[in-house]
NULUMMI-929288 format. One record per residue: residue in one letter; x, y, z of N, C-alpha, C, CB in turn. Coordinates in steps of 0.001 Angstrom, whole numbers, padded with zeros to 6 digits, always signed. Glycine has a CB too. Layout:
<sites>
AXYZXYZXYZXYZ/...
</sites>
This chain:
<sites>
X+035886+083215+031291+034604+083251+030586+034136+081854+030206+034711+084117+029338/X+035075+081166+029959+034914+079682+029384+034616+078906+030418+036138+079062+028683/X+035036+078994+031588+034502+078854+032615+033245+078727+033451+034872+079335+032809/X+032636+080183+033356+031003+080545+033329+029851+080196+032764+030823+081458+033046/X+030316+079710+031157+029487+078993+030074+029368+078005+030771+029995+078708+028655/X+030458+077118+031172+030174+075785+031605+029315+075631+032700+031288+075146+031901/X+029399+076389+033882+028636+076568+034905+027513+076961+034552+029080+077285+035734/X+027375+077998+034001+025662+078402+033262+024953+076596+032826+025953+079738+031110/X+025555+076451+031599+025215+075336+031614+024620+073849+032469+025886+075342+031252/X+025568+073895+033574+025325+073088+034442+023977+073270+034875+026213+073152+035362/X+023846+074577+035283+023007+074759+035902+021739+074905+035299+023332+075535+036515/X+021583+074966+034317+020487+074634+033561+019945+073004+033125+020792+075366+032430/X+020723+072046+033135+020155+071167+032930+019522+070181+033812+020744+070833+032334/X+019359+071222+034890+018300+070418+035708+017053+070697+035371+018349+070611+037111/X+016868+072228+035254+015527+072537+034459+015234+072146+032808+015402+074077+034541/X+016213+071752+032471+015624+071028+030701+015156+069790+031098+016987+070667+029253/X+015888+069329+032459+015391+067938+032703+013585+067689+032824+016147+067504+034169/X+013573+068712+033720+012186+068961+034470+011021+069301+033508+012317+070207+035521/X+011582+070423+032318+010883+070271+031188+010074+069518+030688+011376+070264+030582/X+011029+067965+030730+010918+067120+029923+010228+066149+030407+011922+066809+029479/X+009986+066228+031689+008971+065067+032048+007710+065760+032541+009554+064004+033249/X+006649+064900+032412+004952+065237+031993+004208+064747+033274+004258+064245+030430/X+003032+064487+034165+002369+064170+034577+000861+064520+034073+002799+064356+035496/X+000457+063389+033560-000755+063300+033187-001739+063036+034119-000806+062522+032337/X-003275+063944+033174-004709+064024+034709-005551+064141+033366-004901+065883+036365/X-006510+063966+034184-008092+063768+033261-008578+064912+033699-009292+062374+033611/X-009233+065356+032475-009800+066600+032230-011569+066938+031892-008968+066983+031104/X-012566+066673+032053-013740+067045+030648-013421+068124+030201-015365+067239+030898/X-013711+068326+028729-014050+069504+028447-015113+070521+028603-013941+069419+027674/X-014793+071775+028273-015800+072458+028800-017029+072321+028480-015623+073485+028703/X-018640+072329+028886-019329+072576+027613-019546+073317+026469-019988+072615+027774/X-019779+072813+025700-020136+073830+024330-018884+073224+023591-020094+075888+024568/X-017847+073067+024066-016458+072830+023517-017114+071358+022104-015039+072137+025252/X-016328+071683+020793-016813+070711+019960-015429+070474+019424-018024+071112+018926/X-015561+068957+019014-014115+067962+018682-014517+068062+017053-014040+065893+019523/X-014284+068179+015566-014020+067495+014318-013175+066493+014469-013538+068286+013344/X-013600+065413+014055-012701+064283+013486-013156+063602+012280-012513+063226+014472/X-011716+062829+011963-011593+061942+010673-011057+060838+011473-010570+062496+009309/X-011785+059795+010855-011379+058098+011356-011036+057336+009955-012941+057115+012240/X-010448+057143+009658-010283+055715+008413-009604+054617+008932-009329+056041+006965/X-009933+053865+007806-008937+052493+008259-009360+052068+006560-009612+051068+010020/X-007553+051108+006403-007546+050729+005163-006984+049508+005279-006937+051580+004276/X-007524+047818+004606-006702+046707+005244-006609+046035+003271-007812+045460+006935/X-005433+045709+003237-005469+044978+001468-004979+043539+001941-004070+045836-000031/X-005262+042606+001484-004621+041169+001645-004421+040662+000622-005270+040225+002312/X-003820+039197+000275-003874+038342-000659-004209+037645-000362-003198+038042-001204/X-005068+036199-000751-005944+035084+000101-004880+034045-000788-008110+034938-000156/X-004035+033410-000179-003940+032023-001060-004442+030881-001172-003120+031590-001032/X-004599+029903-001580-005848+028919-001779-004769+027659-002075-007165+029383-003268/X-004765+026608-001586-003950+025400-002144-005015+024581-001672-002313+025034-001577/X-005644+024080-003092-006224+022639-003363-005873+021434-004286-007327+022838-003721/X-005890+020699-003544-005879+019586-004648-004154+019716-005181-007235+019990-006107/X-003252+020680-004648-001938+020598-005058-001931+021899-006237-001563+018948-005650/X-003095+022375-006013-003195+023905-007056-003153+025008-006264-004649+024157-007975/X-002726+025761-006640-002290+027108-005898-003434+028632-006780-000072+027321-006284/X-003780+028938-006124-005352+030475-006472-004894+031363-005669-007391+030226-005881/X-004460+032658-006157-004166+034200-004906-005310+034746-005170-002745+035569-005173/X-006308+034929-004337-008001+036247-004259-006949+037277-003783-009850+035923-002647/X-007667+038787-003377-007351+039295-003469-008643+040075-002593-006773+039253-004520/X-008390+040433-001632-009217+041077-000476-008784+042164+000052-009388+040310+000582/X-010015+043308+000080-009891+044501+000598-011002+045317+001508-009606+045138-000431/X-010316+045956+002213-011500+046407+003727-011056+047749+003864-011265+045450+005556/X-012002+048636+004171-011933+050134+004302-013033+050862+005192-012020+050711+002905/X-012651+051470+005679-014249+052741+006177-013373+054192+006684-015584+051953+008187/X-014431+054796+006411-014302+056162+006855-015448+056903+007245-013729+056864+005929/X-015175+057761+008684-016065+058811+009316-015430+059707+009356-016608+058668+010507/X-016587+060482+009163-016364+062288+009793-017417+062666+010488-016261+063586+008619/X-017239+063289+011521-018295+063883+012285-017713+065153+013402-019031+062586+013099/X-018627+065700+013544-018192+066346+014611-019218+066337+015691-017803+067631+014249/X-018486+066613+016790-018550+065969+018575-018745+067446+019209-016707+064983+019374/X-020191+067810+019828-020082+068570+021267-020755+068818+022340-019923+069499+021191/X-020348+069191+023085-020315+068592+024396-021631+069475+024757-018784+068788+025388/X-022842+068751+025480-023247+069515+026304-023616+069598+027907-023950+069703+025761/X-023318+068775+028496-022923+068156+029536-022219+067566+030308-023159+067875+029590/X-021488+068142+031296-020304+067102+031994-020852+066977+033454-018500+067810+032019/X-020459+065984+034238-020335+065931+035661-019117+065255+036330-021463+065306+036118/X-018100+065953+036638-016897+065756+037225-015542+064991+036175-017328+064859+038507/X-015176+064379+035842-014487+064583+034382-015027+063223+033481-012539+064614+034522/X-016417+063574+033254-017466+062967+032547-017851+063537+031660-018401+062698+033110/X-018139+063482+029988-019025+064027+029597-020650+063320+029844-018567+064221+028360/X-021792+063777+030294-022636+063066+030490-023361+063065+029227-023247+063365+031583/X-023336+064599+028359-024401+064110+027471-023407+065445+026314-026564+064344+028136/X-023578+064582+025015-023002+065416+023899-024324+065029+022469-021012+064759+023526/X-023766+066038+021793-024316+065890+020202-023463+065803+019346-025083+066917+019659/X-023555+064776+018033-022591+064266+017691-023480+064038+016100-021991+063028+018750/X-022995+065170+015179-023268+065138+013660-022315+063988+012909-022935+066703+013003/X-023106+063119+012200-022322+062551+011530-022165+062450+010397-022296+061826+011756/X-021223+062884+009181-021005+064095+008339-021087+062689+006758-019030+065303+008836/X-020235+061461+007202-019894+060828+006588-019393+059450+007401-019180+061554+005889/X-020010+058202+006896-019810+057132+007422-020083+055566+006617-020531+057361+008508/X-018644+055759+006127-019027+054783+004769-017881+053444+005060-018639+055794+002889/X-018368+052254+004727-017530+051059+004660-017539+050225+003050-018136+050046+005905/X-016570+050253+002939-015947+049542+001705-015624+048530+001793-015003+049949+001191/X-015801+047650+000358-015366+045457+001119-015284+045049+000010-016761+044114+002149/X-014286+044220-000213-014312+043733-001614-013774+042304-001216-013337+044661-002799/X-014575+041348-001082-014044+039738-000189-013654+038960-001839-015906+038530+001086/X-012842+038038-001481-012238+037231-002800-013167+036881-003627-011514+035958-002541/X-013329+036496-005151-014496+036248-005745-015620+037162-005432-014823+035011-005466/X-015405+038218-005285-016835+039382-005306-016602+040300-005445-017690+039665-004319/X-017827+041175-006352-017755+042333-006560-017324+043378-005166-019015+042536-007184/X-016595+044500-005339-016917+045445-004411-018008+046179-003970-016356+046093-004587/X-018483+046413-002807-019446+046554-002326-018927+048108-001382-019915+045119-001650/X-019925+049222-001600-019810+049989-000685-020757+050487+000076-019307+050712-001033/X-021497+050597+001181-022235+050891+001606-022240+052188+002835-022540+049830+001739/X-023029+052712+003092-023183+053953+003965-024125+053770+004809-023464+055161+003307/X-023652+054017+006058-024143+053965+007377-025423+054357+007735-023417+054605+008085/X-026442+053824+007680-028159+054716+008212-028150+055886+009069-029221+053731+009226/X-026422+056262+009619-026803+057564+010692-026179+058761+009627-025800+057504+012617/X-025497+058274+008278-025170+059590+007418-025608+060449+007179-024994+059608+006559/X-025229+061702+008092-026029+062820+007199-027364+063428+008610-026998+061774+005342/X-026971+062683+009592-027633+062380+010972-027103+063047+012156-027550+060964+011279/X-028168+063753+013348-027777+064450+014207-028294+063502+015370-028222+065883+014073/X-027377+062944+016725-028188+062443+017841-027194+062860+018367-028761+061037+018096/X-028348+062575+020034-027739+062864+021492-027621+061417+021867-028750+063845+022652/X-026088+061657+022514-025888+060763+023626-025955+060850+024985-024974+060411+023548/X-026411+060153+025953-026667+060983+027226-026432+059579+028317-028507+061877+027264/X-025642+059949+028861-025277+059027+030159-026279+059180+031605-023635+059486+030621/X-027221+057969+031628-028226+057362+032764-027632+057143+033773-028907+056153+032526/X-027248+057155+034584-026598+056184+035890-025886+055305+035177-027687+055296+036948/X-026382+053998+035213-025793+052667+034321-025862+052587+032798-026561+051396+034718/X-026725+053171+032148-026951+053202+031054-026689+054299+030108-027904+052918+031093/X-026957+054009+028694-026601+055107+028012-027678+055167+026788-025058+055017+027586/X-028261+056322+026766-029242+056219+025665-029376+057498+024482-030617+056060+026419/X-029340+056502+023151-029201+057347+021719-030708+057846+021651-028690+056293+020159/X-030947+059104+021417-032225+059682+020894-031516+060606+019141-033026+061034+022471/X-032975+060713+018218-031878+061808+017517-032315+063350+018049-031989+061759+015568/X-031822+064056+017496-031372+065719+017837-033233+066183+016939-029148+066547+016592/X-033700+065577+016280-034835+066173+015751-036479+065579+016027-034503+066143+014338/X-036052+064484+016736-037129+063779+017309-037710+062710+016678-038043+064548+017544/X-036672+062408+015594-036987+061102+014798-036762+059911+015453-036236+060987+013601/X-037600+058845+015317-037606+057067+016159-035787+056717+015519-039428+055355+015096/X-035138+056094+016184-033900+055573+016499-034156+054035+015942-033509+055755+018165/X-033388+053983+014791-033874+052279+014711-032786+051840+015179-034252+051466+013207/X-032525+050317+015443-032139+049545+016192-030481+049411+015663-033114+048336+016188/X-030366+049242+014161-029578+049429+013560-028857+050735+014017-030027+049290+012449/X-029314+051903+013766-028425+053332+014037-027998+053377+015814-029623+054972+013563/X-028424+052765+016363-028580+052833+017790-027103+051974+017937-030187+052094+018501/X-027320+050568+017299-026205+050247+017798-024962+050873+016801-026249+048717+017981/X-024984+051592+015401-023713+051915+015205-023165+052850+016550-023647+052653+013775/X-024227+053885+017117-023809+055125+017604-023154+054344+019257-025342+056468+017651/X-023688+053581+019575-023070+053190+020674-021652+052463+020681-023950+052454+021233/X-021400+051737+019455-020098+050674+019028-019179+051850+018413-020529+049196+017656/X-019312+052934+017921-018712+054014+017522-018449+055175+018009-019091+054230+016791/X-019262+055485+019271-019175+056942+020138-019522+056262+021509-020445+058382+019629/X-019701+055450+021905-019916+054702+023401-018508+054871+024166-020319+052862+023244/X-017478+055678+024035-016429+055589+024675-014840+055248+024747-016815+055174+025126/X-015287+054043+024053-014067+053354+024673-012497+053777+023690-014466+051468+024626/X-012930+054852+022765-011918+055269+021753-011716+056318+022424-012234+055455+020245/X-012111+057736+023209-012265+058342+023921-011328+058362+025284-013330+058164+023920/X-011761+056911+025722-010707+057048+026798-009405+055877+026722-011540+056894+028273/X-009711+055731+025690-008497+054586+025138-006842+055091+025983-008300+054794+022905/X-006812+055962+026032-005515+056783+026975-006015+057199+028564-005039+058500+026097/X-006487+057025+029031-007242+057217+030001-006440+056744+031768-008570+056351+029479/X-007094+055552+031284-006594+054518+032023-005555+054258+032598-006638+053792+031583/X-004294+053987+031866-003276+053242+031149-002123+054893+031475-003871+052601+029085/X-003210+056209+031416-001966+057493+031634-002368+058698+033021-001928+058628+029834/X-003555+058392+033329-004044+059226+034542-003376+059056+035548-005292+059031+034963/X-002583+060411+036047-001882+060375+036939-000176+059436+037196-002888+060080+037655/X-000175+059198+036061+001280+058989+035695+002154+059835+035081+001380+058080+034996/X+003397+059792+035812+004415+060625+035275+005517+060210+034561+004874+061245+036136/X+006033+061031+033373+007096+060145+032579+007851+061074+031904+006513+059068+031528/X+009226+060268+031619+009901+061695+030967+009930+061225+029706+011497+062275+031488/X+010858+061639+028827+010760+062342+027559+012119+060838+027266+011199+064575+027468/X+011544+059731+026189+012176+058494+026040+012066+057106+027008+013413+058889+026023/X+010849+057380+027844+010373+056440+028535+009355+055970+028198+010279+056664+029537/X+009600+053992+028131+008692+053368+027430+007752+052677+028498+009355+052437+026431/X+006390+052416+028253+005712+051427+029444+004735+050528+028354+004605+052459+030917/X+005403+049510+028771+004700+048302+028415+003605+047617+028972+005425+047532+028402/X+002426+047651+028365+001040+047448+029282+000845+046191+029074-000337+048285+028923/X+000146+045646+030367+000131+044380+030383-001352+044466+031255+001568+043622+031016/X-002012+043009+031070-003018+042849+032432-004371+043528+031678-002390+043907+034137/X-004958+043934+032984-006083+045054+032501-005649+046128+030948-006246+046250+034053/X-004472+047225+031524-004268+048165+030949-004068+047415+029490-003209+048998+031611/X-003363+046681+029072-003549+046276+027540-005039+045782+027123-002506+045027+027193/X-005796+045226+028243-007232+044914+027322-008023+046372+027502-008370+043373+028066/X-007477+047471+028324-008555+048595+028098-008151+049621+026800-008671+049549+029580/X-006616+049300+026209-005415+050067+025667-006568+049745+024245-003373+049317+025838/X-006681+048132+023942-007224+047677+022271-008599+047750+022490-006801+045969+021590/X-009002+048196+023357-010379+047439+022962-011164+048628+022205-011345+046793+024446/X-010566+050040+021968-011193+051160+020999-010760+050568+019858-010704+052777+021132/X-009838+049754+019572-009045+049744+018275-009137+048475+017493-007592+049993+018547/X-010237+047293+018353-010612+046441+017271-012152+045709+017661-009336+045295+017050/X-012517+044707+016866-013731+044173+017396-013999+042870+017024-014794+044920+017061/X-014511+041692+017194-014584+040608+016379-013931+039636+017518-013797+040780+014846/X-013158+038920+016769-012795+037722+017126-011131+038184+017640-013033+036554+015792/X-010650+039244+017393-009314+039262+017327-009408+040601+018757-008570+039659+015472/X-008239+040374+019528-007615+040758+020968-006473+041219+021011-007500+039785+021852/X-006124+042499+022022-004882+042681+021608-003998+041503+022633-004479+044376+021764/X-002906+041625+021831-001235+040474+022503-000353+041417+023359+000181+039797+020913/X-000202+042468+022675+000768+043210+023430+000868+045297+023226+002271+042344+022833/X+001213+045487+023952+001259+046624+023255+002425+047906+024202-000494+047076+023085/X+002936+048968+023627+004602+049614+024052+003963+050776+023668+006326+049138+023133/X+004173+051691+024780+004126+053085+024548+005541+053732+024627+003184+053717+025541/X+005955+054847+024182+007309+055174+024258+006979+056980+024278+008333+054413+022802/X+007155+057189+025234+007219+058978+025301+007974+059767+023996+008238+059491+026804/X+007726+060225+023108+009143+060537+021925+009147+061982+022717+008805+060590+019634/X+007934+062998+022861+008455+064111+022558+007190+064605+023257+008894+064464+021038/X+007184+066228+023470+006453+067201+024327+006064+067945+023022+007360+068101+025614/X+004662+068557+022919+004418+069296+021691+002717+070365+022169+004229+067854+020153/X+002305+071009+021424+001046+072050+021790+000355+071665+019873+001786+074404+022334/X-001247+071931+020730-001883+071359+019489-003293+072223+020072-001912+069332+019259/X-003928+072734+019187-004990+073458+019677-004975+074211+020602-005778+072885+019926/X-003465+075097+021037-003846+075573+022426-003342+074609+023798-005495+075652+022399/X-002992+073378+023421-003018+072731+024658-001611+071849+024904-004335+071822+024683/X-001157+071577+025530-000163+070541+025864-000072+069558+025555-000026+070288+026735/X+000902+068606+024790+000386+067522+023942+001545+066754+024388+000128+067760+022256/X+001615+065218+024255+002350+064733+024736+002126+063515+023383+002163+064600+026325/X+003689+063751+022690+003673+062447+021061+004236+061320+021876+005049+062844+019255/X+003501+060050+021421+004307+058653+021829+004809+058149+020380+003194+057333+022674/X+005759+056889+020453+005641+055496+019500+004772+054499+020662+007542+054681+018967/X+003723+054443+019346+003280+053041+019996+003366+051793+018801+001532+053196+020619/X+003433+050563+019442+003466+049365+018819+002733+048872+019518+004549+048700+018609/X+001841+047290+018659+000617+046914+019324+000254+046141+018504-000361+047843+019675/X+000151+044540+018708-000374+043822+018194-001501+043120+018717+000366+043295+017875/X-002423+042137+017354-003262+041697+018007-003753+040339+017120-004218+042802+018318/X-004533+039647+017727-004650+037783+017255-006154+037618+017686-003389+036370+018377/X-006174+036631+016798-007634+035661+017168-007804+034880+015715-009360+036804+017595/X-009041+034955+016162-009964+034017+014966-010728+035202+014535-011137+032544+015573/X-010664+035161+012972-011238+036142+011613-012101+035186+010917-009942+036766+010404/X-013148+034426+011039-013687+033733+010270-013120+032359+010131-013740+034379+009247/X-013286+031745+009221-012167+030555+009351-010676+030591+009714-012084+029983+008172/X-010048+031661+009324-008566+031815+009625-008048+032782+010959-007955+032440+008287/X-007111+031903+011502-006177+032459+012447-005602+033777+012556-005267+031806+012393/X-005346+035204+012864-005180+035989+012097-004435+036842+013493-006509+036441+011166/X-003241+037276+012664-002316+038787+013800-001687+039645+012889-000760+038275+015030/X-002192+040479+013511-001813+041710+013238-000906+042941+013712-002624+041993+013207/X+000193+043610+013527+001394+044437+014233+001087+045653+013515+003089+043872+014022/X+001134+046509+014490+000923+047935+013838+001755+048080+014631-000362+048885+013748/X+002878+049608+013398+003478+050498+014704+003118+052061+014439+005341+050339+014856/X+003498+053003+015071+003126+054627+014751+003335+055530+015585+001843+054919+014511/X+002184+056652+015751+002515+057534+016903+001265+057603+017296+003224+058912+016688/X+000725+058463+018233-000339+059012+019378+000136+060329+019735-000436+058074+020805/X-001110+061351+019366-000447+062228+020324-001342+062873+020925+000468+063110+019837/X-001913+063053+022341-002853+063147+023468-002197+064311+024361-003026+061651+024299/X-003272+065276+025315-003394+066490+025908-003217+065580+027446-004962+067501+025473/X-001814+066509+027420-000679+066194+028751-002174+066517+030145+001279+067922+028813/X-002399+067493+030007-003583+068099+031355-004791+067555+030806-003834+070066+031617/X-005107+066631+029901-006851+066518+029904-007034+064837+029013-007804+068269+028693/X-005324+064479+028343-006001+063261+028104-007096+063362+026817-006721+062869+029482/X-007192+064305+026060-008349+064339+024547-007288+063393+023817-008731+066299+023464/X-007951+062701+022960-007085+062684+021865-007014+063061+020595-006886+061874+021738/X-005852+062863+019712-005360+064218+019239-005452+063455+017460-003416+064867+020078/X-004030+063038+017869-004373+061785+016508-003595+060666+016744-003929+062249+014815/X-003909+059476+016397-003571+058104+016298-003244+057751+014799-004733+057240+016861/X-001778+057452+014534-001247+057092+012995-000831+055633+013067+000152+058072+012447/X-001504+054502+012482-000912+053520+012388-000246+052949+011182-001595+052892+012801/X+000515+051767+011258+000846+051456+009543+001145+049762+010219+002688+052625+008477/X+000812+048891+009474+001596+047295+009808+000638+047028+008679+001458+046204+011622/X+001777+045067+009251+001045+043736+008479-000124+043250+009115+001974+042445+008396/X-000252+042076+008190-001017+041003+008663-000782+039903+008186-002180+041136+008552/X-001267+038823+008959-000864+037464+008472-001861+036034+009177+000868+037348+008940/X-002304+035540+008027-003192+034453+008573-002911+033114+007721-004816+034911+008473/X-003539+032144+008602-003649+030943+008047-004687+030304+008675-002505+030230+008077/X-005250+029331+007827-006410+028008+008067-006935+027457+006647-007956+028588+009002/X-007945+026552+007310-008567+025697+006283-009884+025431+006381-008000+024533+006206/X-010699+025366+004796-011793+025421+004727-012012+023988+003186-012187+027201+004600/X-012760+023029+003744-013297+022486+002593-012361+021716+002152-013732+023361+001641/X-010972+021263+002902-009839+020350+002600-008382+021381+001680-010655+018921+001469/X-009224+022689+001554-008219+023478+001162-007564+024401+002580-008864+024407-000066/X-006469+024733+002497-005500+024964+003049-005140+026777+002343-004466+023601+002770/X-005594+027580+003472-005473+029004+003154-004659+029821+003685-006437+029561+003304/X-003468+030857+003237-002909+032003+003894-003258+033044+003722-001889+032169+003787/X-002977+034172+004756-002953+035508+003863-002273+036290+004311-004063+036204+003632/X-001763+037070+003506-000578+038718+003784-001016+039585+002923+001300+038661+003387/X-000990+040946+004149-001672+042043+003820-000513+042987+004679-003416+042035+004284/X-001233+044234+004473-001631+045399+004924-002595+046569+005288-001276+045598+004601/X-002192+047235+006568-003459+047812+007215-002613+049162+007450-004206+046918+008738/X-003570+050134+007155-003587+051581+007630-004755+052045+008477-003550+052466+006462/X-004199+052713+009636-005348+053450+010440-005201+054462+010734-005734+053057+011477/X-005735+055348+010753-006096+056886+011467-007083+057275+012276-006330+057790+010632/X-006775+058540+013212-007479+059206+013573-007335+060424+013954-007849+058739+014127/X-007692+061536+013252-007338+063042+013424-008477+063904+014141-007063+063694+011957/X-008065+064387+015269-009048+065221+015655-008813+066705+016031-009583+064623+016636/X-009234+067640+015924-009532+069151+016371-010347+069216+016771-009594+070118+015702/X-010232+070495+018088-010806+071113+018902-011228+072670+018827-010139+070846+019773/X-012527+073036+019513-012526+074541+019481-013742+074882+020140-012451+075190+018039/
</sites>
């Protein structure tokens, strides 16, 4: 009998193997199909200041948060061409050294538009026939234009991987990997995906990573990088994404005015989405 177990066994772990590894494909969703999401991001620093042989810590803080929900009314081949996209809540928070905090809310709050893919182009109208000012036009394009969307895209279509396999993107795939995930002066350096685990989320096949991912440039006067690490977890057959958890530092230095500045912080990011 002790015997048979073992053989049973054997013979099964070719299929746990097979289980365990994924091949990913791009999907659209159906029409009508609508996404909810939550986006935040939270960054705290300390500014240090050495002048004159005197030492000053400011104290700097950065935040925003959206909610909206996403749906689809148009696809052509695994495109969405044209969706509607309520935006529920869209607020940024700032509190720079020496200044009051400041919070302000987005001109599309509280706002319904279509996005609709031209050939080459892409154009914001709203959902009620109100003029598009220039301002709301470009949040909706720097915020729903894509590139957070297919941020997994690229980098996982038609690749196969098992379950503790890491791929380190380099080249193209790391500048298409950051470019949903920052803006400004700062680029990503590097970035590690790591398969952890196989999971179902809405109905669908989900595939959790660790990712790590840093990124550098110029922030204004100061030098500035940043390391986040976390998880991802994205639809094995279609590539949606699901949610993105980050947590890291930061760390800068430069000089302004003969003074000599650092800073260390911390940054939180999210992104949670549902489907239905």
């Amino acid at each position: 009998m002790k015997r048979l177990s073992v053989l049973f066994v054997l013979l099964l772990l070719p299929v746990v193997a097979i289980s365990q590894q994924v091949t990913f494909s791009v999907k659209a969703p159906d029409v009508g199909m609508t996404r909810s999401a939550v986006d935040t991001m939270a960054l705290v620093a300390l500014i240090s200041v050495n002048a004159e042989g005197t030492d000053q810590v400011l104290d700097m803080e950065q935040g925003e948060r959206k909610v909206f929900t996403e749906t689809v009314l148009e696809t052509e081949g695994n495109v969405v061409t044209r969706k509607r996209i309520t935006v529920t809540e869209a607020v940024a928070r700032s509190m720079q050294p020496m200044q009051p905090v400041t919070v302000k809310s987005a001109p599309v709050t509280g706002k319904t538009y279509i996005i609709e893919r031209r050939d080459d182009s892409v154009a914001v109208t709203s959902e009620d026939g109100a003029d598009v000012t220039k301002e709301e036009r470009t949040y909706m394009m720097k915020e729903f234009g894509g590139k957070s969307e297919a941020q997994f895209n690229r980098i996982l279509e038609g690749r196969t991987m098992r379950v503790g396999e890491e791929l380190e993107l380099k080249d193209e795939m790391l500048k298409e990997f950051g470019a949903g995930m920052t803006d400004g002066g700062l680029s990503v350096r590097g970035a590690k995906l790591r398969l952890q685990r196989l999971g179902e989320r809405d109905g669908v096949k989900t595939a959790v990573f660790d990712v790590d991912i840093t990124f550098g440039g110029a922030q204004g006067i100061m030098e500035m990088e940043i390391a986040l690490n976390g998880t991802a977890e994205v639809g094995v057959e279609n590539l949606w994404p699901f949610e993105l958890v980050m947590n890291g530092t930061l760390a800068g230095a430069g000089s302004h005015a003969g003074a000599s500045l650092t800073a260390d912080g911390e940054m939180q990011m999210a992104r949670i989405a549902t489907y239905k």
